[in-house]
Every structure is written in structure tokens, then in C-alpha cells.
LUMTI-247319 format. One line per field, with one value per atom (N, C-alpha, C, O): residue number from 1; z, x, y; residue in three letters. Coordinates in nm, 4 decimals, padded with zeros to 6 digits, m for minus. Layout:
nr	c(NUM:...)
Z	c(Z:...)
X	c(X:...)
Y	c(Y:...)
rest	c(Ala:...)
# end
This chain:
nr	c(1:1:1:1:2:2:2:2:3:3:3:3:4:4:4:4:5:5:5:5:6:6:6:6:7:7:7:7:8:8:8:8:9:9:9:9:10:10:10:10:11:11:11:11:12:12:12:12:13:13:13:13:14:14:14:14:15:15:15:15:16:16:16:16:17:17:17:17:18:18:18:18:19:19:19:19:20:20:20:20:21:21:21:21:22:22:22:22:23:23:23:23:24:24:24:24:25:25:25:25:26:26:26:26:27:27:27:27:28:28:28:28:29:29:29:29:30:30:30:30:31:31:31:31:32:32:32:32:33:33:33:33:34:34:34:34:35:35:35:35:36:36:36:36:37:37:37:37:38:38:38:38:39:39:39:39:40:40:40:40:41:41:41:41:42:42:42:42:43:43:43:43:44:44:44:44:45:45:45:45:46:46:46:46:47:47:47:47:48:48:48:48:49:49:49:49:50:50:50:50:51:51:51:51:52:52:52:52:53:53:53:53:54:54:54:54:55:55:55:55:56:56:56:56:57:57:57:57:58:58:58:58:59:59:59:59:60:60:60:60:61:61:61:61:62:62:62:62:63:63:63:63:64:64:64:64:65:65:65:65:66:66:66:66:67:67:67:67:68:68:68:68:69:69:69:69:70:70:70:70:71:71:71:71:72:72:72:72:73:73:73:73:74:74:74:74:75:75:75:75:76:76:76:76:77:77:77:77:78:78:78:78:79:79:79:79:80:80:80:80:81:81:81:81:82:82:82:82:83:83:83:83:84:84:84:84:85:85:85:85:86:86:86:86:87:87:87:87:88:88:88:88:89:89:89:89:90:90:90:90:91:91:91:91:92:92:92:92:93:93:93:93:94:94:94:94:95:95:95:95:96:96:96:96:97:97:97:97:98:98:98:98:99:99:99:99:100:100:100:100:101:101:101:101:102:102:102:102:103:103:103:103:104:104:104:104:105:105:105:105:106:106:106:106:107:107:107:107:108:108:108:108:109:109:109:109:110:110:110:110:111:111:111:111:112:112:112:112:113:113:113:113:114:114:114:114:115:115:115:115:116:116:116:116:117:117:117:117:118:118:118:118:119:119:119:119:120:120:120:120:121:121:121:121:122:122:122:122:123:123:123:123:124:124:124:124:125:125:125:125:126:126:126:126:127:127:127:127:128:128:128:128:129:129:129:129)
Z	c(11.6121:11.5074:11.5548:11.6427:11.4921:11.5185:11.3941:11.3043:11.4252:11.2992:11.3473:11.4406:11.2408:11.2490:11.1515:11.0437:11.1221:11.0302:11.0809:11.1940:10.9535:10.9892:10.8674:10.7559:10.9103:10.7955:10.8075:10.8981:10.7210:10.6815:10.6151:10.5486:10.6418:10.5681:10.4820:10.5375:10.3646:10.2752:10.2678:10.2028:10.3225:10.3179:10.4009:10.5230:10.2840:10.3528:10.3148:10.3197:10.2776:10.1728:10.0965:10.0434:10.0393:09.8932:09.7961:09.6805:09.9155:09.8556:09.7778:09.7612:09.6983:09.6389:09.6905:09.7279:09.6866:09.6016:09.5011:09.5006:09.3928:09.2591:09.2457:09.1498:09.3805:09.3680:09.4389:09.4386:09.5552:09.6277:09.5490:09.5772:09.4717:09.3883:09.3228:09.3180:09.2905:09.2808:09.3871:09.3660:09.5116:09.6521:09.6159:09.5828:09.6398:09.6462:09.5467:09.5713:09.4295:09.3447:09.3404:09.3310:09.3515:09.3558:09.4840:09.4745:09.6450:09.7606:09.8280:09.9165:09.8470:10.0406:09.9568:10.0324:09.8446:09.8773:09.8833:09.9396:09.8497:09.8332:09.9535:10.0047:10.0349:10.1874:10.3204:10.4020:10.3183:10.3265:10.3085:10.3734:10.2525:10.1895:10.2873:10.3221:10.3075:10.4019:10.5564:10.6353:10.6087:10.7225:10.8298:10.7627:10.9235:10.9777:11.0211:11.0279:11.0567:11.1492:11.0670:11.1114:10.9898:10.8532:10.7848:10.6841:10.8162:10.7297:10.5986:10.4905:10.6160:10.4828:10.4899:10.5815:10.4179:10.4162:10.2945:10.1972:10.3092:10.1938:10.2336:10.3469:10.1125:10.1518:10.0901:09.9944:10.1075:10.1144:10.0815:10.1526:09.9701:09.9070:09.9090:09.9016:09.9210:09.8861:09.8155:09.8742:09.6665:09.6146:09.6155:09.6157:09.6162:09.6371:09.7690:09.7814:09.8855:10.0336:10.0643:10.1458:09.9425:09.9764:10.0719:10.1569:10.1073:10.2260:10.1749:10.0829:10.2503:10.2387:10.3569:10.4674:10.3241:10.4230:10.4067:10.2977:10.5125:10.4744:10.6296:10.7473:10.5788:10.7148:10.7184:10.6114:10.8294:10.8250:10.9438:11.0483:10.8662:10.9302:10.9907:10.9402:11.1093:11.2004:11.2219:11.2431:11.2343:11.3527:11.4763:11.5366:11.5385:11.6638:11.7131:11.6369:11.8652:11.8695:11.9132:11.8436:11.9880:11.9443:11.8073:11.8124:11.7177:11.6052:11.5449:11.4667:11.5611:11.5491:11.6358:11.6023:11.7774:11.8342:11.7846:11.8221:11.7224:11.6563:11.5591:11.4571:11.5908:11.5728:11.4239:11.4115:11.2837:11.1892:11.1480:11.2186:10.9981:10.9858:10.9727:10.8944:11.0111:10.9292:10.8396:10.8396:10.7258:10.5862:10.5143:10.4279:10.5394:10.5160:10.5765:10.5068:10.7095:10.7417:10.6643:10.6269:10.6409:10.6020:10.4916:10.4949:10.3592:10.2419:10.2346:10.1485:10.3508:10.3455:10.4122:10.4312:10.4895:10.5592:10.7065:10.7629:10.7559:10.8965:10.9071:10.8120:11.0284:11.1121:11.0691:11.0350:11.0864:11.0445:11.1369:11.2398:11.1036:11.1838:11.2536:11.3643:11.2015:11.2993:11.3030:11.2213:11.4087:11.4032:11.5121:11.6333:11.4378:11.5643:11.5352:11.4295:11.6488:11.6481:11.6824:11.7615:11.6492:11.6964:11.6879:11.6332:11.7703:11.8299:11.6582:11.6001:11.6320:11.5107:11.5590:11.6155:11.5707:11.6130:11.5180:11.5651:11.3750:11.2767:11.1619:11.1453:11.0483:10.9601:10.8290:10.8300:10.7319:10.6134:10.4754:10.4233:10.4305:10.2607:10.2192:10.2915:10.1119:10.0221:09.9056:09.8794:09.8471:09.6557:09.5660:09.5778:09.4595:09.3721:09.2656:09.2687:09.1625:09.0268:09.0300:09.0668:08.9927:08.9164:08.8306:08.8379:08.7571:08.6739:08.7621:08.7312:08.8653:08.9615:09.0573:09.1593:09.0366:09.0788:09.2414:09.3140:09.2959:09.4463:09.4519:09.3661:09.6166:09.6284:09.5801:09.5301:09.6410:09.6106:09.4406:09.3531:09.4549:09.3186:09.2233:09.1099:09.3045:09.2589:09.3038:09.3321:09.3118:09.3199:09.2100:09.1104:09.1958:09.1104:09.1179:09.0364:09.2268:09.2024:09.1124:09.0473:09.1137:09.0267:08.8864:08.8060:08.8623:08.7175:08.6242:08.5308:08.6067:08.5203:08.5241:08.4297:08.5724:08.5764:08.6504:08.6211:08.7188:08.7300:08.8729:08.9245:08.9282:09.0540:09.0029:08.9764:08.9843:09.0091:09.0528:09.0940:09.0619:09.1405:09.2394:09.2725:09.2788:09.4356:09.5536:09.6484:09.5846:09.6789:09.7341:09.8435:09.6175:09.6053:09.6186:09.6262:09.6165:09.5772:09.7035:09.8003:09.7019:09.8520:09.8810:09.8032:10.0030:10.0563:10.0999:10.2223:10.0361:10.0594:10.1689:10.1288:10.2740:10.3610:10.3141:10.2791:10.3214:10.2797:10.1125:10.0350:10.0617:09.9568:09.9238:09.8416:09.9967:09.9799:10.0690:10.0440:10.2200:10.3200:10.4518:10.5642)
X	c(09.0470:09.0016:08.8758:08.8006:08.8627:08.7223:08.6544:08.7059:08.5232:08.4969:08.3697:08.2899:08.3881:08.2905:08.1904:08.2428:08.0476:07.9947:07.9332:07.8887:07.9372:07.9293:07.7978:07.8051:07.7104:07.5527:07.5763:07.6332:07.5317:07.4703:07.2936:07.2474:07.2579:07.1345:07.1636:07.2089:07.1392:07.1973:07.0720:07.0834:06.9601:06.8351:06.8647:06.8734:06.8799:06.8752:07.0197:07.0620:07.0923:07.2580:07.2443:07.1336:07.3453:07.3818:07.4020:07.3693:07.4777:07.4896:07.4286:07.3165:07.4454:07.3779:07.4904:07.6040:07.4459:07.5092:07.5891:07.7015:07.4962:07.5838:07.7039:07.7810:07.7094:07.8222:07.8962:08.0040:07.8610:07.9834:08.1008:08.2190:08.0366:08.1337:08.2968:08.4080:08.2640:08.4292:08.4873:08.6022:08.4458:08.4977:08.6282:08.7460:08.5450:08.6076:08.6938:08.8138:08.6514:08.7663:08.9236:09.0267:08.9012:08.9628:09.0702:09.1888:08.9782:09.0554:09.0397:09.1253:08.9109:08.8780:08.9654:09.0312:08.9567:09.0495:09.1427:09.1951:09.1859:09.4061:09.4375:09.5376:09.3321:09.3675:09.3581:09.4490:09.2524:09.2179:09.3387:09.3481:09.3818:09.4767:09.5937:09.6442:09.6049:09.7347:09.6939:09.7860:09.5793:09.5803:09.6571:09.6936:09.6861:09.7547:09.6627:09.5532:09.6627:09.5941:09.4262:09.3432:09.4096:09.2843:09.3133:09.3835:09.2774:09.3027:09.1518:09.1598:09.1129:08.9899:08.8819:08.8000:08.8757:08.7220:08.6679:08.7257:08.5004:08.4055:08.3274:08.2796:08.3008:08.2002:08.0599:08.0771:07.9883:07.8604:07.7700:07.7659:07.6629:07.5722:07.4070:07.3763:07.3174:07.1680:07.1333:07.0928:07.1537:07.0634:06.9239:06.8819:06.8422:06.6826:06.6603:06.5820:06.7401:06.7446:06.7886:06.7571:06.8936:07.0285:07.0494:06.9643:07.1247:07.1943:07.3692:07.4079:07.4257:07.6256:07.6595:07.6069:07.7496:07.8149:07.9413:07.9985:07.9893:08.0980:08.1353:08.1131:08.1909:08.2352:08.3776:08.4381:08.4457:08.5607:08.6457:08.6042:08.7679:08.7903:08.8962:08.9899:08.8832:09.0496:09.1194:09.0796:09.2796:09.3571:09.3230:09.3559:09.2382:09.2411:09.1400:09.0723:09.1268:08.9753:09.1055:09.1026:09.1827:09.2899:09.3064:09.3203:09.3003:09.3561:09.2288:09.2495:09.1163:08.9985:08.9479:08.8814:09.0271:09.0081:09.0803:09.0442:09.1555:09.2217:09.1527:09.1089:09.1351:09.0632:09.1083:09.2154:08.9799:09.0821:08.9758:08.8836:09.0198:08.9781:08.8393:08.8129:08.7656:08.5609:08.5564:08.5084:08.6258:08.6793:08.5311:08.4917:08.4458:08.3102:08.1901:08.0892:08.1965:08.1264:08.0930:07.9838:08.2461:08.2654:08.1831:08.0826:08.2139:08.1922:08.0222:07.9654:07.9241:07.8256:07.7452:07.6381:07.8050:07.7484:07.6888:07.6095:07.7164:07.6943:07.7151:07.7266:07.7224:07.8258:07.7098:07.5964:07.7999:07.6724:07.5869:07.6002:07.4767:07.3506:07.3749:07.3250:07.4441:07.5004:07.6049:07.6191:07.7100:07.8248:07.8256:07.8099:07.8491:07.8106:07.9903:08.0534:08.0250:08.1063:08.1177:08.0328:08.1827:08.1881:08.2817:08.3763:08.2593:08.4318:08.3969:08.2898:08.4964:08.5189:08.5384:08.6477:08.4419:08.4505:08.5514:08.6141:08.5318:08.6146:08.5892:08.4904:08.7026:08.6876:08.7470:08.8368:08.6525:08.7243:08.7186:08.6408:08.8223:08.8245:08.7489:08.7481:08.6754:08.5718:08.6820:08.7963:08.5820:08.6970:08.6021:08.4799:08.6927:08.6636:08.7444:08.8541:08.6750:08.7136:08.8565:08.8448:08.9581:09.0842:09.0556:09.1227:08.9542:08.9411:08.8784:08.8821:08.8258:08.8097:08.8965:08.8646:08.9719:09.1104:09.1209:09.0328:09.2160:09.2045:09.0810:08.9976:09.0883:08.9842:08.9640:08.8807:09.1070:09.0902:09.0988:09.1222:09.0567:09.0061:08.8614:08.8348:08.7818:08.6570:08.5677:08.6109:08.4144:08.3015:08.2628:08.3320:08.1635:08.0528:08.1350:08.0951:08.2576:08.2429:08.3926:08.4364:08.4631:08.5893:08.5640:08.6564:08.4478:08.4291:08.5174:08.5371:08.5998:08.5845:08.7818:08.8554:08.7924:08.9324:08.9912:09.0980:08.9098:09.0277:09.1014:09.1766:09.0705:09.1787:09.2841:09.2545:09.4230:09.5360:09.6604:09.6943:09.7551:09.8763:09.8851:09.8005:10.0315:10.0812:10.0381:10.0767:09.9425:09.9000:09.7676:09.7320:09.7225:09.6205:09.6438:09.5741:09.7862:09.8069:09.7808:09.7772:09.7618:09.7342:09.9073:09.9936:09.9326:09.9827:10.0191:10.0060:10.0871:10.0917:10.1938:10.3098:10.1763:10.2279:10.3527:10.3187:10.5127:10.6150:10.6096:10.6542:10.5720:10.5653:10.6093:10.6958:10.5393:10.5597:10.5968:10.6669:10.5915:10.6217:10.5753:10.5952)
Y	c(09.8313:09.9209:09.9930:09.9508:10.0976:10.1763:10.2612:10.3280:10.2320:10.3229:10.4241:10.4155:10.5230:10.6166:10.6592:10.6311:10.7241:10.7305:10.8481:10.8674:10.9469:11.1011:11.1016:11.0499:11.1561:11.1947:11.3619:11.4229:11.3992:11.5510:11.5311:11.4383:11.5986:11.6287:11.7638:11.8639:11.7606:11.8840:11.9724:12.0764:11.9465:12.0186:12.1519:12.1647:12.2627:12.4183:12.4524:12.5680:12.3498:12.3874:12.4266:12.4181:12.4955:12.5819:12.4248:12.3977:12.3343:12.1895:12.1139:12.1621:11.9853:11.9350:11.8055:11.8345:11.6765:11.5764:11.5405:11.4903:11.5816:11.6467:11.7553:11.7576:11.8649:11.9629:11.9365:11.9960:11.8071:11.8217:11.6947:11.6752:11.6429:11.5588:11.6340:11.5815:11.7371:11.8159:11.8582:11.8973:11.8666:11.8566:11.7441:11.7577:11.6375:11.5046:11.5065:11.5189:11.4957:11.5255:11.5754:11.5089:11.7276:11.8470:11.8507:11.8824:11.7981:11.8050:11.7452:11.7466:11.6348:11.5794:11.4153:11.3437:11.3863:11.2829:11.2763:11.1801:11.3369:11.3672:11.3898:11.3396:11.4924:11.5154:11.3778:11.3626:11.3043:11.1966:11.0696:10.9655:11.0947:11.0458:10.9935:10.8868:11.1108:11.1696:11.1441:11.1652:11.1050:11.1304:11.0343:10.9378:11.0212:10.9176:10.8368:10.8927:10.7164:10.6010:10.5824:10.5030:10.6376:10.6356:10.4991:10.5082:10.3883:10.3014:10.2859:10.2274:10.3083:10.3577:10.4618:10.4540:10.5407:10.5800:10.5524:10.5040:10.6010:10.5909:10.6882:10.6928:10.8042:10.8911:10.8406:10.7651:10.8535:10.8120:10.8879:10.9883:10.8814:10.9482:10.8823:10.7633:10.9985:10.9441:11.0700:11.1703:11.0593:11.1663:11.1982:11.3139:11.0817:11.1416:11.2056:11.2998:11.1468:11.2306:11.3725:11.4593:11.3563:11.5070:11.4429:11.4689:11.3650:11.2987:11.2559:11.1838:11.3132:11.3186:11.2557:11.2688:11.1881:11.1310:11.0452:11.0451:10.9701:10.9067:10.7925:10.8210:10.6750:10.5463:10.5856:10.5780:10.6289:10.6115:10.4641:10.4141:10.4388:10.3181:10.3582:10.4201:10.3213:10.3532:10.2921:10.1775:10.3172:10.1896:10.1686:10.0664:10.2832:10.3023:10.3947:10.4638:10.3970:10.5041:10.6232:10.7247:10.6195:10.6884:10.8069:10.9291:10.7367:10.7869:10.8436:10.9364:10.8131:10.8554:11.0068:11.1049:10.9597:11.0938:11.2194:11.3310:11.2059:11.3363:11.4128:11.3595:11.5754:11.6268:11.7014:11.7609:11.6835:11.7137:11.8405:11.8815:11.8962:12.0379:12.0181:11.9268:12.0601:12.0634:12.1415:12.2548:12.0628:12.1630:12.1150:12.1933:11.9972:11.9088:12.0049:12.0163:12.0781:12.1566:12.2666:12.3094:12.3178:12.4744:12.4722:12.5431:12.3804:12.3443:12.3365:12.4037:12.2315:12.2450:12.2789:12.2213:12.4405:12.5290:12.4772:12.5526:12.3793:12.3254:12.2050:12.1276:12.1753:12.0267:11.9618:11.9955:11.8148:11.6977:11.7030:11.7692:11.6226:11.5981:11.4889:11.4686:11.4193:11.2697:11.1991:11.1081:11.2290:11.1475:11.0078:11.0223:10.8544:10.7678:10.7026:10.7017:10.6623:10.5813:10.4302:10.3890:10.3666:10.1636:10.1484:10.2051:10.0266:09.9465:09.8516:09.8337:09.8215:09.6739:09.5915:09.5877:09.4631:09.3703:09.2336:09.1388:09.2751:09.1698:09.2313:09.3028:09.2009:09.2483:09.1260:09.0419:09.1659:09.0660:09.1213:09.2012:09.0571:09.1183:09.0222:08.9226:09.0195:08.9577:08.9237:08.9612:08.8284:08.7955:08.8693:08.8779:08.9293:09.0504:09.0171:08.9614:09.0593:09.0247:09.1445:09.2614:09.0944:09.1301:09.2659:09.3689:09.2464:09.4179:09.5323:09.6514:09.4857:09.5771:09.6156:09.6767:09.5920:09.6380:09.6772:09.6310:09.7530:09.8404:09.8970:09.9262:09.9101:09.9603:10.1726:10.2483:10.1773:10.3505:10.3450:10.2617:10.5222:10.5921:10.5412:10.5812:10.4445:10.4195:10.5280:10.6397:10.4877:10.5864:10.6641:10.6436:10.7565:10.7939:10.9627:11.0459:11.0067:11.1353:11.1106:11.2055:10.9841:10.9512:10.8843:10.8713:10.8463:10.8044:10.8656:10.7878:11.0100:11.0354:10.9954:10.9666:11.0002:10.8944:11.0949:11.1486:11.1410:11.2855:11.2591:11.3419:11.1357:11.0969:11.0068:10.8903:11.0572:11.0078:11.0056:11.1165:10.9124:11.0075:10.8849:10.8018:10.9047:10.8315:10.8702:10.8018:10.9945:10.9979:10.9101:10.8663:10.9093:10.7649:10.5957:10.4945:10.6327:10.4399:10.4050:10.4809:10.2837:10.1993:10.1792:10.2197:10.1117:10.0784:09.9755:09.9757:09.8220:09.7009:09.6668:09.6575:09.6505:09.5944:09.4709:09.3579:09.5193:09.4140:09.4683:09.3837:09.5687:09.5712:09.7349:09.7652:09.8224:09.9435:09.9796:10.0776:09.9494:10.0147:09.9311:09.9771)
rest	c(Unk:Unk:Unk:Unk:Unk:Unk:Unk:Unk:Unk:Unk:Unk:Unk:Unk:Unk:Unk:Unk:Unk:Unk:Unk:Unk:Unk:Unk:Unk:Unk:Unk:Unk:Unk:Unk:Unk:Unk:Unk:Unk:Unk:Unk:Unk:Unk:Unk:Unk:Unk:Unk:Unk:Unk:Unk:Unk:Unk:Unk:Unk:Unk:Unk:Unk:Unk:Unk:Unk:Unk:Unk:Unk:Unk:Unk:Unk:Unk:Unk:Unk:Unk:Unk:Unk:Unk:Unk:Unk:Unk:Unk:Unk:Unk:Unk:Unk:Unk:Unk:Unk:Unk:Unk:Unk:Unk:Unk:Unk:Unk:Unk:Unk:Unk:Unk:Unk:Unk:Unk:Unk:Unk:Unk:Unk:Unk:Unk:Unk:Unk:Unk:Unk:Unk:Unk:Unk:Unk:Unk:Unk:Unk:Unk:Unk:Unk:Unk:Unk:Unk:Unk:Unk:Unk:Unk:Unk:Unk:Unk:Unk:Unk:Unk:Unk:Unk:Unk:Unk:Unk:Unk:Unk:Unk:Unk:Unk:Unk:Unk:Unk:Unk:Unk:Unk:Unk:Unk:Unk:Unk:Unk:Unk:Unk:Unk:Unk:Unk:Unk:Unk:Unk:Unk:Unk:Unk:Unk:Unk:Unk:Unk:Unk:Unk:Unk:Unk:Unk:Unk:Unk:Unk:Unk:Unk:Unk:Unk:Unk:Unk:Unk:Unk:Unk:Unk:Unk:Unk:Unk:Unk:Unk:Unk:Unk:Unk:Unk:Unk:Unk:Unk:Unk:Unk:Unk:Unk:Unk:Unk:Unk:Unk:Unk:Unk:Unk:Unk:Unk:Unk:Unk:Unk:Unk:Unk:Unk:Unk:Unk:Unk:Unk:Unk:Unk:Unk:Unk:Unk:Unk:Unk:Unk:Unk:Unk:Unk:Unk:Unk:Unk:Unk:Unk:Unk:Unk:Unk:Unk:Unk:Unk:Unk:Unk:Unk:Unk:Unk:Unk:Unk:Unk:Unk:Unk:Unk:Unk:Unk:Unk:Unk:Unk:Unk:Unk:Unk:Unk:Unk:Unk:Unk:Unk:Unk:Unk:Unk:Unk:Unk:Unk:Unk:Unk:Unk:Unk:Unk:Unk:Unk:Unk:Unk:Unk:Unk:Unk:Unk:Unk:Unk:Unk:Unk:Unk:Unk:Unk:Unk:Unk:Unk:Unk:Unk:Unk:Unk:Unk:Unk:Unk:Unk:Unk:Unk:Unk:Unk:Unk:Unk:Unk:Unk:Unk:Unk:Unk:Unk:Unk:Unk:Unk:Unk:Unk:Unk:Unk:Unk:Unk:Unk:Unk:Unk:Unk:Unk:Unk:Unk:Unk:Unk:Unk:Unk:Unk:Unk:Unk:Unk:Unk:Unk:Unk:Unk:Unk:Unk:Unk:Unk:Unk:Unk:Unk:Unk:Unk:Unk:Unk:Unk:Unk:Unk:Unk:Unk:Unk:Unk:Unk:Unk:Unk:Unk:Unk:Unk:Unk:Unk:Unk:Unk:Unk:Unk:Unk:Unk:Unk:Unk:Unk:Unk:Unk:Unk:Unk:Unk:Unk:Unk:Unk:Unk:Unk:Unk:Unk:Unk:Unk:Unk:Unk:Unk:Unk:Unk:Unk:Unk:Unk:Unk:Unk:Unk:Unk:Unk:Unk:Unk:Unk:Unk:Unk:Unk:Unk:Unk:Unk:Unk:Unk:Unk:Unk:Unk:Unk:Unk:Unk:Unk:Unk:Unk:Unk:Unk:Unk:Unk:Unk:Unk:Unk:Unk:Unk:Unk:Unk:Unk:Unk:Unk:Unk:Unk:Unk:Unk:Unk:Unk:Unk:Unk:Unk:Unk:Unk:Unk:Unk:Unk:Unk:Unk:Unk:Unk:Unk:Unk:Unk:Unk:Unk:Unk:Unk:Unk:Unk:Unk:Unk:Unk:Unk:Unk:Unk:Unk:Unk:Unk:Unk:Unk:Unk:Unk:Unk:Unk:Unk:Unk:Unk:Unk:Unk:Unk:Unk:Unk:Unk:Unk:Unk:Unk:Unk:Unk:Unk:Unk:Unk:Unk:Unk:Unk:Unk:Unk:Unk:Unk:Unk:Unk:Unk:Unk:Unk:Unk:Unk:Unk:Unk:Unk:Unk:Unk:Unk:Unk:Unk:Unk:Unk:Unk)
# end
């Protein structure tokens, strides 16, 4: 597995924190969604910083190397300020209360319940596919 973690600094954007939340909404997760060899992301916020970002989790550095749209750039007028990558050394699921359900369609820019749909559902291994 491999992962990556991409920062923006929104200082000198049209951007906010607060506006790029209908991004997410509207398109970077549904697209996200879809990508191949993406086994999770999380975009990542610091509002007192203006700081955007997001961890993405891979199958592979492979699958990581594939080059996707900078539809994240376009949106906040220049490439991140920092992309780092890592090998995954181990990974574990934690125990979580039952009403907290999957992990997708959470976060602060989905509160309002406007992410839904099968393009969101997870994917259970022996179960769905």
C-alpha cells in the first residue's frame, strides 16, 4: 500500500475552507469515488490556517502513480504547496460504535446528508464484489 498527503495553503485564493465544501459535495467525491486502486481518501481541513488538503490511500505506488485531473488546482487557483508520499508499513481498523456506521459519506462538508447514492457505498469484499 502507499499513501499520499497533498496540503494547499489557500492564502491568496478566491478559496476559503468554507467554499470549497460544495466542491466536495457537488463533485470531488463522487469522482473520487470512481477512481481505480484508491482504496480511501480523506480531505483534510484547518480553518484558522486556510489550509486544504487531503491523505490518500493506495493499493499500490503504482496506482498512486497515475496521473489524475488537478480539477483541486484549477478550483483553488494553484498546485499544492506540498505533496509527500509513504510506503504503509501496517494498517488496522479500530472498534467503532455501530451508529457510526461506514466510513464514507461522513465529514463537516456532508453533514447535511446531500451525499448519497451507490456511488458512495463501500465495497465489501465476498459481499459486493
Amino acid at each position: 500500500m502507499h499513501a499520499v498527503i497533498v496540503w494547499w495553503d489557500l492564502e491568496g485564493s478566491a478559496q476559503t475552507v468554507e467554499s470549497l465544501r460544495p466542491f466536495l459535495r457537488d463533485e470531488a467525491v463522487d469522482r473520487f469515488a470512481r477512481v481505480p486502486g484508491l482504496r480511501l481518501k480523506l480531505w483534510l481541513s484547518d480553518s484558522e490556517r486556510q489550509r486544504w488538503g487531503a491523505l490518500l490511500l493506495w493499493e499500490s505506488a503504482e496506482a498512486a502513480a497515475v496521473e489524475l485531473a488537478p480539477r483541486a488546482a484549477e478550483v483553488i487557483g494553484h498546485p499544492p504547496a506540498e505533496v509527500t508520499a509513504f510506503d504503509v508499513e501496517a494498517t488496522v481498523e479500530g472498534m467503532f460504535s455501530a451508529a457510526t456506521g461506514l466510513l464514507a459519506g461522513h465529514g463537516l462538508a456532508l453533514e447535511d446528508g446531500a451525499l448519497t447514492g451507490p456511488a458512495n457505498a463501500p465495497v465489501r469484499p465476498g459481499r459486493d464484489g
